[in-house]
C-alpha positions in Angstrom: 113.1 -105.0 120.4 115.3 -106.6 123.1 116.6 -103.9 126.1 120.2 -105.0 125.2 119.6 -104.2 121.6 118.6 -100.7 122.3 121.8 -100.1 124.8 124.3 -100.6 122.7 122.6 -98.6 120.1 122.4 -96.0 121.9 125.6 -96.6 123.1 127.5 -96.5 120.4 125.4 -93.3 118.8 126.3 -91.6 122.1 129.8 -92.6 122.0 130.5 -91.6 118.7 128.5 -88.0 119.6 130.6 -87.7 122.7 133.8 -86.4 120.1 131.8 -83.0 119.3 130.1 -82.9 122.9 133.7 -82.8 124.4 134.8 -80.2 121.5 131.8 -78.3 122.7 132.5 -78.7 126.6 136.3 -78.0 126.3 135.7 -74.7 124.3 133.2 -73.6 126.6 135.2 -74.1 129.5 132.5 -76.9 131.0 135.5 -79.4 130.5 137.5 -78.0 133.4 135.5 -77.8 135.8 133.8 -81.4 135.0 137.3 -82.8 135.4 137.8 -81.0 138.7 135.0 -83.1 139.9 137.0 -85.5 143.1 134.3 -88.7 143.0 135.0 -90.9 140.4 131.8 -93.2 141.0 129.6 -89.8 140.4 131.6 -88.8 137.2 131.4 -92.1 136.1 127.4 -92.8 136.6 127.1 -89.3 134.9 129.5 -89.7 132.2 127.5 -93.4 131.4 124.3 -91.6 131.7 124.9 -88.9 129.8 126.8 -90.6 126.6 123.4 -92.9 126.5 120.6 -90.0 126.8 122.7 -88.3 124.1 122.7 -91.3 121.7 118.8 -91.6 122.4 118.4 -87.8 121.6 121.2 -88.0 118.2 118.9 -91.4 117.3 115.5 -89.2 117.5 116.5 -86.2 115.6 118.0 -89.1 113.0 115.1 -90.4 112.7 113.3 -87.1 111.7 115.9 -86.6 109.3 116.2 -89.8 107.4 112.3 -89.7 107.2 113.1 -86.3 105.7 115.4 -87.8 103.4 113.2 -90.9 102.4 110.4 -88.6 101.8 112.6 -86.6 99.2 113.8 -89.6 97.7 110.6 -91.2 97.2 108.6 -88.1 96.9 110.8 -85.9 95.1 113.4 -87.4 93.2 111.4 -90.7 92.5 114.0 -93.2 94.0 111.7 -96.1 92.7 113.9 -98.7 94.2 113.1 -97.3 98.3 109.6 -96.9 97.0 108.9 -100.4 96.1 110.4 -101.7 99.7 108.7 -99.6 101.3 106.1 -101.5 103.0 104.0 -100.4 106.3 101.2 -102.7 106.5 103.2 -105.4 107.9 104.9 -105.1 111.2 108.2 -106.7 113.7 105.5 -108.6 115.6 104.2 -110.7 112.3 108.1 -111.4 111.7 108.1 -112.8 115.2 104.9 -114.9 115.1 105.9 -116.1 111.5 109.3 -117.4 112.9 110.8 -116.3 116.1 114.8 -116.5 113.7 113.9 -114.1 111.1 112.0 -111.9 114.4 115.9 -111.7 115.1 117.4 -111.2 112.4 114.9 -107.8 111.6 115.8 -106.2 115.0 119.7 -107.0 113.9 118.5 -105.0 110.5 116.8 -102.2 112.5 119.7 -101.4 114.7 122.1 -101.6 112.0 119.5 -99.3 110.0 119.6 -97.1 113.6 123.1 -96.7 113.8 123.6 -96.0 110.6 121.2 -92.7 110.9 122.4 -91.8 114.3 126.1 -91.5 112.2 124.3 -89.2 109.8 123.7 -87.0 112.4 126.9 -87.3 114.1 128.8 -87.1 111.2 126.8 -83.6 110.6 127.0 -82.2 114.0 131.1 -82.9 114.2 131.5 -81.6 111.1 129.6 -78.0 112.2 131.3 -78.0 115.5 134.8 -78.3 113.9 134.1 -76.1 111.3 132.6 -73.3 114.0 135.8 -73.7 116.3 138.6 -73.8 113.6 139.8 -70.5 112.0 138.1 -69.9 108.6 141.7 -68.9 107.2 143.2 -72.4 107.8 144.1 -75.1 105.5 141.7 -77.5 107.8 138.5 -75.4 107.7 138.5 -76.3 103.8 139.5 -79.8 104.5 136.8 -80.2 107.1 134.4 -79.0 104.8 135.0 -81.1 102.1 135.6 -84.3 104.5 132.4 -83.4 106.4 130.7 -83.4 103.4 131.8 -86.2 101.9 131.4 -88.5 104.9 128.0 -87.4 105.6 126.8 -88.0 102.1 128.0 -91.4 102.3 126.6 -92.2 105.5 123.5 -91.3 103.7 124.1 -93.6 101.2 124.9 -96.4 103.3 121.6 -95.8 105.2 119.7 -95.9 102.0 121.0 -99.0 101.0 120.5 -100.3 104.6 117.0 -99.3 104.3 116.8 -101.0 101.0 118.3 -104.2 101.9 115.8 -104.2 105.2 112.9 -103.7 102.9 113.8 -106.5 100.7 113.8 -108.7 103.7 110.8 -107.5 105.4 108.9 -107.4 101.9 110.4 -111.7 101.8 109.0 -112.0 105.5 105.4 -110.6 104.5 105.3 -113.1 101.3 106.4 -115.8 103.5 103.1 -115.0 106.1 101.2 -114.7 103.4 101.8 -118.4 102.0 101.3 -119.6 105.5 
């Protein structure tokens, strides 16, 4: 896995956490006094820090969950078509010594793949910090709820397919090896 690749992954799963973070910080009163903060360099390097060790912490507890959620699928509710991709005996570093392209074009997959759980769990946490800070009486707590819910179901969805789709290709790269 290229440095860059894992950057902007991180990145952009700490970017798109940053929305309940700041909920959190504004409603704990952390906000204010962050902003009050007179060197701009320091707020800068810590705001840049901080949005990528969040991203790599929303990415890890994704990755518990969607293993949660394959193991269901598989395990549980016998999603046959995840079960016949799934395929651990053959690993990135074959891709790359079979061909250094399709070594690429995995660890374009896998970060898709990566993003794609870290918005699971963003989608999740948002959805529970909006829901905590708005008033149960208003219109928007049920309109959260069922936009929260709906969203995060379909990010599931897209990172089954993902998943899918990346096991079809590894699956194609391991019967290529073999021929070779």
């Amino acid at each position: 896995m290229n440095l860059r690749g894992i950057l902007i992954e991180y990145f952009i799963t700490g970017g798109f956490a940053l929305i309940w973070v700041y909920l959190i910080l504004k409603h704990t009163g952390i906000y204010s006094e962050i902003k009050e903060i007179d060197n701009k360099v320091i707020l800068g390097i810590f705001a840049i820090s901080s949005v990528y060790m969040i991203g790599l912490i929303v990415d890890h507890i994704g990755k518990y969950f969607t293993e949660a959620i394959r193991y269901l699928l598989v395990n549980v509710f016998f999603y046959e078509r995840l079960k016949e991709v799934e395929n651990k005996s053959f690993s990135v570093a074959q891709v790359y010594f079979l061909n250094s392209e399709l070594g690429k074009q995995y660890e374009m997959r896998s970060s898709r793949d990566r993003i794609a759980r870290g918005s699971i769990i963003n989608i999740l946490f948002l959805t529970i910090v909006l829901l905590y800070f708005l008033p149960q009486e208003s219109n928007y707590f049920s309109y959260t709820s069922i936009v929260g819910s709906v969203l995060f179901f379909l990010f599931i969805m897209i990172w089954v397919r993902f998943q899918y789709l990346s096991g079809i290709f590894l699956r194609q790269c391991k019967e290529l090896f073999e021929k070779n």
